[in-house]
C-alpha positions in Angstrom: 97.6 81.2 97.2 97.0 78.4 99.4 93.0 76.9 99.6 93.1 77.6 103.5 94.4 81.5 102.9 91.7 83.9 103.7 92.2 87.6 103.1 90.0 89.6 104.4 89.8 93.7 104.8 90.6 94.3 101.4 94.3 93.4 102.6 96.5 91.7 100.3 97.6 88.3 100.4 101.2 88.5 100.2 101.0 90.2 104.1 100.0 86.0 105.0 97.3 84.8 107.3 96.7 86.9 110.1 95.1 85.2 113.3 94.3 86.5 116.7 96.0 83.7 118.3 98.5 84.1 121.1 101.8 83.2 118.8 100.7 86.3 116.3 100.4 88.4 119.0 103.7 87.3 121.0 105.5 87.8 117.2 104.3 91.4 117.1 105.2 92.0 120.8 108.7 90.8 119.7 108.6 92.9 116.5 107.8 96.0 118.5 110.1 95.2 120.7 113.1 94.9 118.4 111.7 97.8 116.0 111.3 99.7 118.4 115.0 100.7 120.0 116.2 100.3 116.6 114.0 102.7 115.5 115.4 105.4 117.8 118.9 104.1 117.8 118.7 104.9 114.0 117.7 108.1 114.0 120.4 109.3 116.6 123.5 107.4 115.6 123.1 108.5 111.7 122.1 112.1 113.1 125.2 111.7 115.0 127.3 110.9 111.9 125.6 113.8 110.0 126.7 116.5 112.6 130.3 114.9 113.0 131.1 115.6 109.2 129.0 118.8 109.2 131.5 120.0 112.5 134.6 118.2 111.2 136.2 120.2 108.1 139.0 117.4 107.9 135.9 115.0 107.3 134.4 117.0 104.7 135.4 115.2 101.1 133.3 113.9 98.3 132.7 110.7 99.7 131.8 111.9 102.8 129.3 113.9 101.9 127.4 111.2 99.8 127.7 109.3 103.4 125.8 111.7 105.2 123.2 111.2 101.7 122.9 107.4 102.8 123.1 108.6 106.7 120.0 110.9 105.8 117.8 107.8 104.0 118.9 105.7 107.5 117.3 108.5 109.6 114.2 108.4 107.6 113.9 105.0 108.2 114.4 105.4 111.7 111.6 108.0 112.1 108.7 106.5 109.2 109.2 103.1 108.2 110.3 101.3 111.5 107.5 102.9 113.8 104.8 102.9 110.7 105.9 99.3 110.5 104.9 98.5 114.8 101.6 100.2 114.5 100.7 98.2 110.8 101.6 95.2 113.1 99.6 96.4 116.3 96.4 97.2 113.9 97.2 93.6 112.0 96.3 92.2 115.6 92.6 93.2 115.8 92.1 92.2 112.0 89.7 89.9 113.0 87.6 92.3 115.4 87.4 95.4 112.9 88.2 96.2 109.4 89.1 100.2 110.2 92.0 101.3 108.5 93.4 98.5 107.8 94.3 99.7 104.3 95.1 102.3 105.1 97.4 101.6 107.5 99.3 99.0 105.4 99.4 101.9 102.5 101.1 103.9 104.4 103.4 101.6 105.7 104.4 100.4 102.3 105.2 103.6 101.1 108.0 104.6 103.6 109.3 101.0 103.7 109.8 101.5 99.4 111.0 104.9 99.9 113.6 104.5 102.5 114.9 101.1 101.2 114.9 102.7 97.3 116.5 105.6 98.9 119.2 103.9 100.5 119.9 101.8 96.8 119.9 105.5 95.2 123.1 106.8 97.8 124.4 103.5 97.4 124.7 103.2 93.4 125.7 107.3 93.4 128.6 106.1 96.3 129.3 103.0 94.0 130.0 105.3 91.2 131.9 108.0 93.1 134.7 105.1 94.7 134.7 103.8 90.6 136.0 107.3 89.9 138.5 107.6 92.8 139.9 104.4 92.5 140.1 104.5 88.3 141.4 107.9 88.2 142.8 108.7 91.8 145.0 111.9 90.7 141.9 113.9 88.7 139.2 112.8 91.7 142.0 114.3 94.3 142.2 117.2 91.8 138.6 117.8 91.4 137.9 116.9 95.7 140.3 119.8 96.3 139.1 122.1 93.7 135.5 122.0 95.1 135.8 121.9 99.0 133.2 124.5 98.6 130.9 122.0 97.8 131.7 119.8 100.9 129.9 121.9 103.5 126.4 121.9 105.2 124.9 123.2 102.3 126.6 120.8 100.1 125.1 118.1 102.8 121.5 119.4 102.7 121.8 119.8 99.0 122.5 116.2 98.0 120.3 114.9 100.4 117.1 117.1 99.4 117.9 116.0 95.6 118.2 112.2 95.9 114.9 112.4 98.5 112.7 114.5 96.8 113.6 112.8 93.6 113.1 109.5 94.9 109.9 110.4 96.7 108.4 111.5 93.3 109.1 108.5 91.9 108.0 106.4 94.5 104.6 108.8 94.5 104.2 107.7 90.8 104.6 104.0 91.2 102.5 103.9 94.1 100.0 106.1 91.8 99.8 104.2 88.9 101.5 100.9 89.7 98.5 98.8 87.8 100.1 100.4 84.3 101.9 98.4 82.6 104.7 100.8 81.9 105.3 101.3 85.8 105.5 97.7 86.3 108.7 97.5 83.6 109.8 101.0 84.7 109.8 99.3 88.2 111.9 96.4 87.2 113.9 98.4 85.4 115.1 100.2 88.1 115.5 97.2 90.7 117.6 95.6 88.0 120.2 98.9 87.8 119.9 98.6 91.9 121.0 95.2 92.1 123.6 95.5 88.9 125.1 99.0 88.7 127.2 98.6 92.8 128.6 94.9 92.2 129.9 95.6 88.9 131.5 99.3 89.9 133.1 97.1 93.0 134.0 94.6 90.6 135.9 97.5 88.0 137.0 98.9 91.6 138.8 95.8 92.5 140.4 95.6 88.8 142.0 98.8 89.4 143.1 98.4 92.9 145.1 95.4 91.6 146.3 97.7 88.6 147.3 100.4 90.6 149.3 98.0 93.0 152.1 97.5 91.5 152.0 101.4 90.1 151.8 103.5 93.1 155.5 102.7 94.6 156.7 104.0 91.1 154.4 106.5 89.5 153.2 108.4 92.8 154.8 110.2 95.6 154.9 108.8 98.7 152.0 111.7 100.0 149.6 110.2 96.7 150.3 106.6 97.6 148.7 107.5 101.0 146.0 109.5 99.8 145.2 106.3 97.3 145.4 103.5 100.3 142.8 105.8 102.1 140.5 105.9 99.4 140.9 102.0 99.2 139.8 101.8 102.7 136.9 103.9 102.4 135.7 101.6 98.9 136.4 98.3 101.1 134.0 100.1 103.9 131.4 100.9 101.5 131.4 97.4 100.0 130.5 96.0 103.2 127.6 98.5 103.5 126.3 97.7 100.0 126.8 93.5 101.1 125.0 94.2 104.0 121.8 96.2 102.1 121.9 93.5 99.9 121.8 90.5 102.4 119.1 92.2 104.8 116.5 92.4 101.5 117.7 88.9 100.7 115.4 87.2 103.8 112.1 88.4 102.3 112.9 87.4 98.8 113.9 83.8 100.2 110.7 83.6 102.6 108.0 84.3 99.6 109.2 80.6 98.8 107.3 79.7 101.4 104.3 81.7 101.4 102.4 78.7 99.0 103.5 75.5 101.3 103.8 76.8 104.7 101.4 80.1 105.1 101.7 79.7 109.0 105.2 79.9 109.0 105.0 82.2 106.3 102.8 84.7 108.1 105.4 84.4 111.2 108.6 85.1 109.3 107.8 87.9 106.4 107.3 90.6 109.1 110.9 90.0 110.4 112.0 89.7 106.7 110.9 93.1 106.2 112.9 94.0 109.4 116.1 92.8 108.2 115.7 95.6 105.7 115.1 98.2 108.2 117.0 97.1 111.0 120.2 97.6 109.0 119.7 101.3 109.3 120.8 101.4 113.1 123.9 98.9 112.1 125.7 101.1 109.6 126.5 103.9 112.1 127.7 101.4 114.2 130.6 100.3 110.9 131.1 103.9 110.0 132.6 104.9 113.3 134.2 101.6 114.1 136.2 101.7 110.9 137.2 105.3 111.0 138.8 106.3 113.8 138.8 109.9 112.4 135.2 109.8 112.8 135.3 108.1 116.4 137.8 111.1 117.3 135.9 114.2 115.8 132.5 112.7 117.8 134.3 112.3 120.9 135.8 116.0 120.7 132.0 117.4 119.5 130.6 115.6 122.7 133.5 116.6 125.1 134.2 113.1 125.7 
């Protein structure tokens, strides 16, 4: 930490130097501003996405399903972290003038932003794993998909969702509980590891089998297969570009801790729009799921009358 750091409030250090100077306070105006709108924009267009594969039978597959998961964790976001995150920042502002709840306020805070962004990681290494299995083993996935359409319904939807947040919230309960142990600390690591590892290396065996399959399908499928097959293709390319972008929008406040020891000023100006990189991204991925399936654009457009 550097000699001219002060921390004061009980807060921690790693939040940066917080001053009641004109540029903090024109930063958290523009944090607010761009949280804000994001905030709201997240929480319709993934509701919006949830509803158009609940209404759409054709839309109700496997994959889709663990989309509305990932849809689900983005609506979170949109209605805890992101507005949590504009009143930490508006309470960081009179740091100087009173102490009250400052803690608190951070605490709470810090809990949605670890749930919803390890939330999102959990859909995202269960949707790694399901386009591993229908890319490796198209015929027995197609099998199984039509075998349990039962399972692709609203209650399917609710289901899934319910499981991977209550699970995850329990977890994130106990690390936030007992983070000081030891044991959480390499439990914690642990799992970040398997977050980070587990989707580039089931893209990776993806990829090895799309290349496989290439010069297969022509010959070994029917022409209705080869379709099916190309489809799922698209929807593992489209999920890859979700999974880059969760990984990029965490990257920024990895990169800026590099200069939290050198340059606190400009430290204490970036790291709050580091952290909302992270939760920004939560309004962009409705945005790529409807632009890249126009099956999705259509069924919306025909819920909404448009």
């Amino acid at each position: 930490m550097a000699t001219n750091e002060i921390i004061i409030c009980g807060l921690p250090s790693w939040i940066g130097i917080q001053r009641n100077d004109t540029a903090t306070f024109i930063n958290n105006i523009l944090l607010a501003a761009v949280n804000g709108p994001s905030a709201i924009f997240a929480f319709l267009g993934n509701l919006a996405v949830i509803i158009t594969i609940i209404k759409t039978p054709s839309l109700q597959k496997p994959c889709n399903i663990l989309l509305c998961s990932l849809a689900f964790a983005d609506c979170l976001t949109g209605v805890t972290c992101q507005p949590m995150f504009v009143v930490w920042r508006l309470f960081l502002q009179r740091v100087q003038q009173s102490c009250l709840h400052q803690v608190l306020v951070l605490d709470v805070y810090y809990f949605f932003y670890f749930y919803t962004v390890g939330l999102s990681f959990v859909n995202i290494v269960f949707i790694s794993f399901d386009r591993h299995f229908a890319l490796s083993r198209p015929l027995v996935y197609i099998a199984e998909a039509l075998a349990k359409l039962t399972y692709c319904s609203f209650a399917g939807v609710i289901k899934l969702a319910v499981f991977s947040s209550i699970l995850w919230l329990l977890l994130t309960i106990l690390y936030r509980s007992v983070q000081s142990s030891p044991l959480t600390f390499i439990l914690v690591r642990i799992c970040g590891a398997l977050f980070m590892v587990l989707p580039p290396v089931n893209y990776m065996r993806v990829l090895f089998f799309i290349r496989r399959h290439n010069a297969q399908l022509s010959v070994a499928l029917p022409s209705q297969m080869t379709t099916v097959f190309q489809r799922e293709k698209k929807v593992a390319l489209d999920m890859s570009i979700v999974t880059v972008l969760l990984f990029a929008s965490i990257s920024p406040a990895m990169s800026v801790a590099l200069l939290r020891n050198q340059y606190p000023g400009v430290y204490s100006i970036l790291f709050p729009w580091s952290l909302t990189m992270a939760s920004v991204l939560s309004s962009v991925n409705p945005i790529i799921y409807f632009g890249r399936n126009k099956n999705m654009r259509r069924a919306f457009k025909s819920i909404m009358n448009l």
